[in-house]
C-alpha positions as CSV (number, residue, x, y, z in Angstrom):
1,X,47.0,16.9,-209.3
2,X,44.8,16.6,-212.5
3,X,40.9,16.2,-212.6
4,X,39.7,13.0,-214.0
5,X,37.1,13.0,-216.4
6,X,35.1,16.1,-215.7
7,X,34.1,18.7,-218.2
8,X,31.0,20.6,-219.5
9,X,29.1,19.9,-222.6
10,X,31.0,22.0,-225.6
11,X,28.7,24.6,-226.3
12,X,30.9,26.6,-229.2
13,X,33.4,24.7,-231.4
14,X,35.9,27.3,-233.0
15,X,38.7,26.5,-235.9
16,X,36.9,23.7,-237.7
17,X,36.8,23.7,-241.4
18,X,33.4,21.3,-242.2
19,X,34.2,18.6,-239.9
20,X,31.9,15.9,-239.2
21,X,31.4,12.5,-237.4
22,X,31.0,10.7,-241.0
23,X,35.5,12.2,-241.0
24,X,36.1,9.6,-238.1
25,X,34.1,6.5,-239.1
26,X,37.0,4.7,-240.5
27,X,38.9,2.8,-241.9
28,X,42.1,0.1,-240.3
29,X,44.8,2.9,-238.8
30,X,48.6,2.6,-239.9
31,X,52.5,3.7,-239.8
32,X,53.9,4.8,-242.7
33,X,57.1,2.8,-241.1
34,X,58.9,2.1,-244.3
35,X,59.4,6.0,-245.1
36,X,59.7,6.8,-241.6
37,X,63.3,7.7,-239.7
38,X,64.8,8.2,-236.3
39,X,66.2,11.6,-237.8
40,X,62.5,13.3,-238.7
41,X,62.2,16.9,-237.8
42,X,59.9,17.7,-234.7
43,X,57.7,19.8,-235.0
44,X,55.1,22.1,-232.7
45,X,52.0,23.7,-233.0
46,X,51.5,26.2,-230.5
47,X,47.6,27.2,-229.8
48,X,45.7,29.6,-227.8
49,X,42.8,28.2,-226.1
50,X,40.0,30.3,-224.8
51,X,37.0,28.5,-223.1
52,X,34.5,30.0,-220.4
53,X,30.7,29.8,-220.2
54,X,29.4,28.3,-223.1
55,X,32.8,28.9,-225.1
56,X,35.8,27.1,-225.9
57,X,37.6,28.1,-229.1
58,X,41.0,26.6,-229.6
59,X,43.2,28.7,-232.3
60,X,46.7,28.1,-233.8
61,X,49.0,30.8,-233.2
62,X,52.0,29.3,-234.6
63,X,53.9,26.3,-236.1
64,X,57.7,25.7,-235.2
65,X,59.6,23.4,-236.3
66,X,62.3,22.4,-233.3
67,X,65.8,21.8,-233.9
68,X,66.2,18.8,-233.0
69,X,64.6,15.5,-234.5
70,X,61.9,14.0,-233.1
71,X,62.6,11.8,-229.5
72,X,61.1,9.0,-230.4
73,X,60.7,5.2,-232.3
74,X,58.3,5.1,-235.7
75,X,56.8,2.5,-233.8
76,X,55.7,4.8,-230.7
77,X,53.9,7.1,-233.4
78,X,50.6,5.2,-232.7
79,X,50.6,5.4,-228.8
80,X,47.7,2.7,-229.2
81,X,46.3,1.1,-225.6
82,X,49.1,2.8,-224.2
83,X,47.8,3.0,-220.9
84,X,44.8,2.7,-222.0
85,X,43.0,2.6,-225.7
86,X,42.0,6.3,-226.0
87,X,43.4,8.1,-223.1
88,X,43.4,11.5,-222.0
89,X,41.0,14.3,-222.3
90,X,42.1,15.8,-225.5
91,X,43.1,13.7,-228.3
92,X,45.7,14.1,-231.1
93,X,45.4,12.6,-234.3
94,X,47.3,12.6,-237.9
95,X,46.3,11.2,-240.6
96,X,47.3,10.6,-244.2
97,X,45.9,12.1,-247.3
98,X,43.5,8.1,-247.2
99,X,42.3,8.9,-243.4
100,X,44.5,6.6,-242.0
101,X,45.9,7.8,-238.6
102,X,50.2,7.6,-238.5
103,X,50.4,9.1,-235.2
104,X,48.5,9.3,-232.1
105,X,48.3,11.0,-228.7
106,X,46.4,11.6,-225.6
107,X,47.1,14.4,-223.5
108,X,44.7,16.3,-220.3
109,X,46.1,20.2,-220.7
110,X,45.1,22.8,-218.5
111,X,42.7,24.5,-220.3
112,X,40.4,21.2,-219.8
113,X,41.1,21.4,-215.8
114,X,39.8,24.9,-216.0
115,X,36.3,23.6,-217.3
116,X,35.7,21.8,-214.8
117,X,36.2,24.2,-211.7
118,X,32.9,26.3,-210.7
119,X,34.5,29.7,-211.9
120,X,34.7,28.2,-215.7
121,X,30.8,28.4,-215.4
122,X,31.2,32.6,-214.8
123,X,34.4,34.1,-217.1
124,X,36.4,33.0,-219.3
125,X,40.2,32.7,-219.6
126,X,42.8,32.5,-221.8
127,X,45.5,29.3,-221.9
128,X,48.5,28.5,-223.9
129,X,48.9,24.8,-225.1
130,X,51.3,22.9,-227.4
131,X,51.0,19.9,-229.6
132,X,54.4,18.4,-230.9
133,X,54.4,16.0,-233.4
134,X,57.1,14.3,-236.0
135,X,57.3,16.3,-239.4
136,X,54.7,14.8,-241.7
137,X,56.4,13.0,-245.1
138,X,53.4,13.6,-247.1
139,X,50.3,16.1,-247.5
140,X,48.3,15.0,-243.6
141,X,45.2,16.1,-241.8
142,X,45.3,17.3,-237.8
143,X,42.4,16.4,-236.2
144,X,42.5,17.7,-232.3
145,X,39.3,15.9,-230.7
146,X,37.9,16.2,-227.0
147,X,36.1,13.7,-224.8
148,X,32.6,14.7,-224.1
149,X,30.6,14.3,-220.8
150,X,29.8,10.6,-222.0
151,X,33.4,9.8,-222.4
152,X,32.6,9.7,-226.5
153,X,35.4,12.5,-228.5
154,X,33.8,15.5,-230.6
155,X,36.6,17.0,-232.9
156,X,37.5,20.9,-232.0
157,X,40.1,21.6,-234.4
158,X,40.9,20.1,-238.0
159,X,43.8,21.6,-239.7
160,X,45.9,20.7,-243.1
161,X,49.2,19.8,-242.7
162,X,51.6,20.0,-246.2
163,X,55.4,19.6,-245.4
164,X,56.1,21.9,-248.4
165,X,53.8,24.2,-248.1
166,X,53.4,24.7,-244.8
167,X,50.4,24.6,-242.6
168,X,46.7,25.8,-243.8
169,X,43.8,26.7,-242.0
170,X,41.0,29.4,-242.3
171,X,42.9,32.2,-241.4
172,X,45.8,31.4,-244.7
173,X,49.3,29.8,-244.2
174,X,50.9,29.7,-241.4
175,X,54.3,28.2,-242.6
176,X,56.6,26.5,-240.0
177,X,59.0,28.9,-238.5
178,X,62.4,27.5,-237.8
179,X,64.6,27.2,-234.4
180,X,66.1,30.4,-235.1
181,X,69.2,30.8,-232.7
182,X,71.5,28.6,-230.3
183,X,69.6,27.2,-227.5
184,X,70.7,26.7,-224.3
185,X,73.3,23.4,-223.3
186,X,71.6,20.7,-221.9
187,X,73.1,18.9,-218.7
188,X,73.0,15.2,-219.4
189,X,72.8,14.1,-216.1
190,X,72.0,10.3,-216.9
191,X,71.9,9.2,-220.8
192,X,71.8,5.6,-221.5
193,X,71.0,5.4,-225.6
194,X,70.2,7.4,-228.4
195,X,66.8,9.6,-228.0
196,X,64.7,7.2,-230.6
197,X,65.5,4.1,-228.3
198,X,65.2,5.7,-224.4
199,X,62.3,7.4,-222.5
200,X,63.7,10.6,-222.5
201,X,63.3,12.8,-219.5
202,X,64.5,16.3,-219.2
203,X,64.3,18.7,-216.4
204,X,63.6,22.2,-216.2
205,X,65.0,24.9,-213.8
206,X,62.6,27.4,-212.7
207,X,63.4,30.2,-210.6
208,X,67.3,29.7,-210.5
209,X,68.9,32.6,-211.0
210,X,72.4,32.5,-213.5
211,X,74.7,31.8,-209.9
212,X,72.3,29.3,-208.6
213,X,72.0,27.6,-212.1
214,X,75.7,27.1,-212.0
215,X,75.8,26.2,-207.8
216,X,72.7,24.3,-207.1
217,X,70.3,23.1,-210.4
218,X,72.5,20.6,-211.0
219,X,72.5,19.3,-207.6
220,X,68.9,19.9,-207.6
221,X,67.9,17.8,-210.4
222,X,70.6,15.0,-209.4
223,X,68.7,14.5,-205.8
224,X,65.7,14.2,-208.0
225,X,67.4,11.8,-210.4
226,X,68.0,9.6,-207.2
227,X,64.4,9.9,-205.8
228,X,62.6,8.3,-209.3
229,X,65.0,5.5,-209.8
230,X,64.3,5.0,-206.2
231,X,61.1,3.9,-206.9
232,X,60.0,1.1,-209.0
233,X,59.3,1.0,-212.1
234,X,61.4,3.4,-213.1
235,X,64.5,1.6,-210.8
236,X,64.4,-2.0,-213.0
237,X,63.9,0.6,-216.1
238,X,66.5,2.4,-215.1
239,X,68.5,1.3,-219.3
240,X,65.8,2.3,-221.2
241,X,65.6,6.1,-219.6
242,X,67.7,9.2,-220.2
243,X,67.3,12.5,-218.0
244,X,69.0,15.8,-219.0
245,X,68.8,19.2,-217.7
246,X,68.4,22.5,-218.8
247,X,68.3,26.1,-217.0
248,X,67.1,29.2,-218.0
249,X,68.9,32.0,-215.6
250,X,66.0,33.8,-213.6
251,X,67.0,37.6,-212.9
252,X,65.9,37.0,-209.4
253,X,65.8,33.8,-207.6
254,X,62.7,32.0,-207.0
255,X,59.1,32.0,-208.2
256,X,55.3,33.5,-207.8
257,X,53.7,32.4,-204.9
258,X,50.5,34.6,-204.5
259,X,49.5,33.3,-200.9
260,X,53.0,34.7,-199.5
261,X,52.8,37.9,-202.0
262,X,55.8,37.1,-203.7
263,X,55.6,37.6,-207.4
264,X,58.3,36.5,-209.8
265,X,59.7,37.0,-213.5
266,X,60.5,33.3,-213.6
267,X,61.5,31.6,-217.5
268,X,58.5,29.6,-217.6
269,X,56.0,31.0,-215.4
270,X,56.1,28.8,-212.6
271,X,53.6,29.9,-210.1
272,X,51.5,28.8,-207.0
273,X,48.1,28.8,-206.8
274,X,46.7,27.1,-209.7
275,X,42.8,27.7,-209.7
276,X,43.0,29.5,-206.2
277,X,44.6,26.1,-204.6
278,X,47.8,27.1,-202.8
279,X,49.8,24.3,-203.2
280,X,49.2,23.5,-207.0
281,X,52.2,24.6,-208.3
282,X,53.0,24.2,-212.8
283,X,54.2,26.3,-215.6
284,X,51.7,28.6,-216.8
285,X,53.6,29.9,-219.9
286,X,53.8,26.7,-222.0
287,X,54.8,28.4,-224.9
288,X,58.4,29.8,-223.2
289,X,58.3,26.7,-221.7
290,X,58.6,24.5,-225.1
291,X,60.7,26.6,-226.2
292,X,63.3,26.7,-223.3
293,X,62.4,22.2,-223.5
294,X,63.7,22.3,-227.7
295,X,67.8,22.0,-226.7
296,X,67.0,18.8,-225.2
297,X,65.5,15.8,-226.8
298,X,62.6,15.0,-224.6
299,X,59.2,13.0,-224.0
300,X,59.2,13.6,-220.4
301,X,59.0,17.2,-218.6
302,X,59.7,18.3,-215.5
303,X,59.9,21.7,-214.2
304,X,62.1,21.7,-211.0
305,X,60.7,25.2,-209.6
306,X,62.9,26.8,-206.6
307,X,61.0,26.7,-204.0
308,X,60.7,26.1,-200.5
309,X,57.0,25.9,-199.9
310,X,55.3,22.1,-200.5
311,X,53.4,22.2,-204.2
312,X,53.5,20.4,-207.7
313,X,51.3,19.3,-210.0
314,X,51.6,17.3,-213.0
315,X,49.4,16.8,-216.5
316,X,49.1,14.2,-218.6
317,X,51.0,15.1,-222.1
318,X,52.1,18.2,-220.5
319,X,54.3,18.6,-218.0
320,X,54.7,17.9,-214.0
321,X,56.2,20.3,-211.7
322,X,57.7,20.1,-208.1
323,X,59.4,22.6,-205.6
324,X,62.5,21.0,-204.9
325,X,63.3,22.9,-201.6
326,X,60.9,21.0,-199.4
327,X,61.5,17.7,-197.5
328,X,58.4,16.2,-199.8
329,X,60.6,16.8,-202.9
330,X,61.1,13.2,-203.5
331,X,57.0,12.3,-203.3
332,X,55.7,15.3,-205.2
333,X,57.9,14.0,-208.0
334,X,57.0,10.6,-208.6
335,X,53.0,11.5,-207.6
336,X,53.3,14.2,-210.4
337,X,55.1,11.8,-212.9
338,X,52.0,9.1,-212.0
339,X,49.5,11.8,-213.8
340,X,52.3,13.2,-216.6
341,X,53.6,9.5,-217.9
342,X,50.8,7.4,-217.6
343,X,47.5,10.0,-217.0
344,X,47.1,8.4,-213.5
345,X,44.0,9.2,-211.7
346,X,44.5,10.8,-207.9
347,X,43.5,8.4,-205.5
348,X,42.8,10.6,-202.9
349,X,39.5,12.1,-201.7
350,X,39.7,14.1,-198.5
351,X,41.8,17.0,-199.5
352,X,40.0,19.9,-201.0
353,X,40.4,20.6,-204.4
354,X,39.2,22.6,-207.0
355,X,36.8,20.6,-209.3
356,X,33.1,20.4,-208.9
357,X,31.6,16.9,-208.7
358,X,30.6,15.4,-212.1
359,X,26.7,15.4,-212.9
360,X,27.0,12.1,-214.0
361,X,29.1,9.2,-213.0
362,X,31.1,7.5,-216.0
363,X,33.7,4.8,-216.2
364,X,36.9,6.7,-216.0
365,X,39.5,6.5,-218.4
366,X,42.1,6.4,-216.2
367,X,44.0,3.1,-215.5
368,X,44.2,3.0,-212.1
369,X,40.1,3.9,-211.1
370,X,37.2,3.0,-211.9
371,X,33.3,3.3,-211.1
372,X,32.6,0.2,-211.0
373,X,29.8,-0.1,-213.0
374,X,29.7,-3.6,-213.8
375,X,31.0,-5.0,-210.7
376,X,34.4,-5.7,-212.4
377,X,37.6,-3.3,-212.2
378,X,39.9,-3.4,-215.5
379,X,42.2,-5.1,-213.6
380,X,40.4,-8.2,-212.2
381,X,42.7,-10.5,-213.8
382,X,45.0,-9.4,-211.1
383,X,42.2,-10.0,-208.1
384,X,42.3,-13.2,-206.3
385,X,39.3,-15.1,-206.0
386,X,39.6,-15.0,-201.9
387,X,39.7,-10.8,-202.0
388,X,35.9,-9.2,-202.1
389,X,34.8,-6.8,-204.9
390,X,34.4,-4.1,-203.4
391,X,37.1,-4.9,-200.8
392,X,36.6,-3.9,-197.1
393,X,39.0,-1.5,-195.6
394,X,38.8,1.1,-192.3
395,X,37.7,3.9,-194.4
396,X,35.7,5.4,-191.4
397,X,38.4,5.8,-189.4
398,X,40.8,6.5,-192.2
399,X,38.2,9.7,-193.1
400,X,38.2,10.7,-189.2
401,X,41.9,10.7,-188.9
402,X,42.7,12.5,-192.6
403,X,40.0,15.4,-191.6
404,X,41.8,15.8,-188.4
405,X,44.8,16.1,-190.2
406,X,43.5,18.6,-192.4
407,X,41.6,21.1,-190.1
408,X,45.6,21.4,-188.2
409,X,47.0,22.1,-191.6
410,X,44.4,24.3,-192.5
411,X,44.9,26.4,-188.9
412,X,48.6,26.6,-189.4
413,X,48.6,27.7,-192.6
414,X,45.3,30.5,-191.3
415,X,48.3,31.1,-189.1
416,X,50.9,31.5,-191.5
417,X,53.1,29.5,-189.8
418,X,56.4,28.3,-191.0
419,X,56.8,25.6,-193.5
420,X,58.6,23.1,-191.3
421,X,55.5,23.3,-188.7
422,X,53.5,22.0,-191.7
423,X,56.2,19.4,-192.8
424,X,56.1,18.1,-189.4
425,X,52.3,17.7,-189.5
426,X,52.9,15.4,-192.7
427,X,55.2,13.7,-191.1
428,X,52.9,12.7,-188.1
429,X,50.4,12.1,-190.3
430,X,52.5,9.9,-192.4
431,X,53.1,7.6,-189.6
432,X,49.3,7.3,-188.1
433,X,48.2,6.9,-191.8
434,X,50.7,4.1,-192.5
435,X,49.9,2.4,-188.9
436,X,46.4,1.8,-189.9
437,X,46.7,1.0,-193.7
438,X,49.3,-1.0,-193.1
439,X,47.6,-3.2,-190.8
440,X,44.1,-3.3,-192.6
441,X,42.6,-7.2,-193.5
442,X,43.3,-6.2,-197.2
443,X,46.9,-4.8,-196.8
444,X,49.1,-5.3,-199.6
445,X,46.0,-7.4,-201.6
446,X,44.4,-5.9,-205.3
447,X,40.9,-5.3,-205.1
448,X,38.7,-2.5,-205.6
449,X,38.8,0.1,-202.4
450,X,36.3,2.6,-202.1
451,X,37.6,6.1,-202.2
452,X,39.2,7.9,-205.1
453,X,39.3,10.5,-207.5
454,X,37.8,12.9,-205.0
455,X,35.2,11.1,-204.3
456,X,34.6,8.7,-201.4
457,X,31.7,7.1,-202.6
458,X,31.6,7.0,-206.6
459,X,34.8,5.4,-207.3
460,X,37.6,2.8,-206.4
461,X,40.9,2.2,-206.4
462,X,42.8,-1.4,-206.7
463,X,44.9,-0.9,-203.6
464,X,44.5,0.5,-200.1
465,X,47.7,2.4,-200.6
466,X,49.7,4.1,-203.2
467,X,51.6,6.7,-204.0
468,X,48.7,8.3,-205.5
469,X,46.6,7.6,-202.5
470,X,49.3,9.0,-199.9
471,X,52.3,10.8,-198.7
472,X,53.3,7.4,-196.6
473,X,56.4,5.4,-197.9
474,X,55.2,2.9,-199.9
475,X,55.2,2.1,-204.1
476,X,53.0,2.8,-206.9
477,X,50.3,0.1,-206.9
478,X,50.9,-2.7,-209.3
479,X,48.1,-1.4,-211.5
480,X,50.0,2.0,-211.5
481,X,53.5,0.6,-212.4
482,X,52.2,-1.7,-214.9
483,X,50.6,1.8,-216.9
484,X,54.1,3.5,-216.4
485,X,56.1,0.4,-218.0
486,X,53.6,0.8,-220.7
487,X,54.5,4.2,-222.0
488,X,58.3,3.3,-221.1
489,X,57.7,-0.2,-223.5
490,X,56.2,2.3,-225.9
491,X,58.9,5.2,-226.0
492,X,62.2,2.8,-225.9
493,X,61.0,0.2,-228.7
494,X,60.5,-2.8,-226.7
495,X,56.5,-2.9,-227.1
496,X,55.4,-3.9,-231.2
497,X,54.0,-2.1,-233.1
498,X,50.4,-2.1,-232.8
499,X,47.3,-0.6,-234.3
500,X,45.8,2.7,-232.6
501,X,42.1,0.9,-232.1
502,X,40.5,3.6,-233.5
């Protein structure tokens, strides 16, 4: 789950050394490909971000560099219209001692989510966040910007990056520590190339204790392997990704699940009950996180929680999570890997969840939804002429059935009734869901669907069904899977190089 475009007006920007709008006006971006190299060091800033009413201040705590080289191609370092020109929430940006951005990245981190939830208006709270990056060659410039309610980027953070002499900012160097000790051995569970020519994927045991890591992770993360190259893209892409595992030993097996009162010590924090919602499930320590993540090479992260209880959740540039130990394993996964590979929108609108409504309706930036604004969708190229804009489809009855659906699951769980009552639920739901969709005029057709993004009036999505419209068994939309073979194109080398647009 992620929200999509929904934040308050910055009232208080923290860390920035005289940076103005005239910084930004620029300039044609480049890659300084002919010094670059597959071997450059990777390294991380690590940040604490504290935002509340009428605050946000984003601070580096520290700069490590990782010991391994950085994942990917020279010519990913510009992520470009990759899915979309200037995606994500926050945006990352280097540039050379000339303005010129080398490397590029979008990314929606917690701390953003929080802002747009009603208790953000009353306290504050404090977030860990992390921004990898390949080792710069020369003297560069971080710029960390963040899109504003009209969709525009203000810059938050400007820092100045000097390989030799470390990092500067107000506060006096902070030099880059190095990796200091053996990590842990990464299980390669599928590696089909060197890191600089594959999307790399690595998953993340949470919640395994030392036995378990050694009887079941590996099992674990293999039944997940199986469940994404199940699914297309990621099945006809299957040569141009590599998935390896990793797992921390827990000293007691599972992880925090407030609802249940079960609290847990767990490696990386994994917990239930994001934002009071029971069944949003990540990693809350980011920083033990990354630093469990550096044995591995890795673009891609996935933190397989041992669990039983259904919950995941999954951000863009961050990281998606899933409790493996439920029959909805498989689902959570890819739905999760929709918002952490390619920033894809939820398509869903019935289910509660914890972000107020928007004051003002935008075009989204996210490749599968839109508003609608001008009457055209981004992807009307892929529309044919015979389907309407917007496209009819039984959403009345779809909303009666879904809410019916939802007041049972909310009495069993009141109940506190076993998690196979509520699996069974799905299931039923699953099938009268699929029964109608399935059957609608539009079935199977692109167009633009009323209902998405948690709203079931504001915005659309360009199929009646999708993986992140439902639980029912069916694919990503093509609008979806054309976004995720875009950041796969980007990360495995076989997209050119191209300009960042900025």
């Amino acid at each position: 789950m992620t929200p999509t475009g929904r934040w308050f007006t910055l009232c208080t920007l923290v860390a920035i050394a005289g940076i103005g709008a005239a910084a930004f006006a620029e300039e044609s971006p480049s890659v300084p490909f002919a010094t670059a190299a597959a071997d450059t060091a990777a390294w991380r800033l690590d940040l604490l971000v504290t935002v509340g009413p009428d605050t946000e201040i984003v601070a580096a705590k520290e700069l490590i560099e990782e010991p391994l080289p950085w994942p990917g191609p020279p010519s990913a370092w510009l992520d470009g219209a990759v899915p979309v020109p200037e995606s994500g929430v926050v945006r990352l940006e280097l540039r050379d001692a000339e303005g010129r951005p080398w490397f590029t990245r979008g990314s929606s981190p917690l701390w953003t989510e929080w802002t747009t939830t009603e208790a953000a208006r009353h306290r504050h709270r404090v977030f860990e966040d992390s921004l990898r990056f390949p080792r710069p060659s020369a003297p560069s410039t971080l710029i960390l910007r963040r899109r504003a309610a009209d969709g525009q980027f203000d810059p938050i953070l400007r820092l100045e990056l000097d390989p030799d002499a470390g990092i500067v900012d107000p506060a006096g160097a902070l030099p880059p520590r190095r990796f200091d000790g053996p990590g842990l051995e990464p299980i390669e569970l599928e590696v089909n190339g060197p890191p600089h020519a594959q999307l790399d994927l690595l998953f993340v045991g949470d919640g395994y204790t030392a036995e378990e890591c050694t009887e079941r992770f590996e099992s674990d993360a293999r039944r997940m392997l199986r469940a994404l190259f199940a699914k297309e893209p990621f099945g006809s892409r299957r040569s141009d990704l590599s998935v390896r595992g990793l797992c921390p030993p827990a000293r007691r097996s599972g992880i925090t699940r407030p609802s249940d009162g079960r609290w847990r010590v767990s490696p990386v924090g994994s917990r239930y009950g994001v934002f009071g919602f029971g069944r949003y499930l990540l990693a809350l320590e980011e920083h033990a996180l990354r630093r469990v993540a550096a044995s591995a090479p890795y673009e891609i992260l996935v933190v397989l929680a041992n669990a039983d209880s259904y919950g995941g959740g999954g951000l863009y540039g961050g990281h998606a999570a899933v409790a493996v130990g439920t029959p909805w394993a498989d689902y959570v996964l890819l739905h999760e890997l929709g918002h952490h590979i390619a920033g894809l929108a939820d398509e869903y609108y019935v289910a509660p969840v914890a972000y107020a409504q928007p004051d003002q309706v935008i075009e989204p930036w996210e490749p599968n939804v839109t508003a609608l604004l001008d009457g055209s969708p981004p992807w009307s190229e892929k529309i044919l002429t015979s389907t309407p804009v917007p496209t009819p489809w039984p959403q009345e009855a779809f909303d009666r059935l879904a809410r019916s659906f939802q007041e049972r699951r909310a009495e069993l769980r009141a109940a506190d009734r076993p998690e196979e009552e509520l699996s069974t639920l799905f299931t039923e739901q699953r099938q009268r869901e699929s029964e109608l969709l399935s059957t609608a005029e539009h079935a199977g057709a692109v167009g633009a669907f009323r209902g998405a993004n948690y709203d079931a009036r504001a915005f659309y999505r360009s199929e009646i069904d999708c993986i992140m419209f439902s639980r029912n068994d069916v694919p990503f939309s093509s609008v979806c899977a054309d976004a995720l073979e875009s950041v796969i194109d980007l990360h495995a080398g076989t997209r050119p190089a191209a300009s960042d647009g900025l």
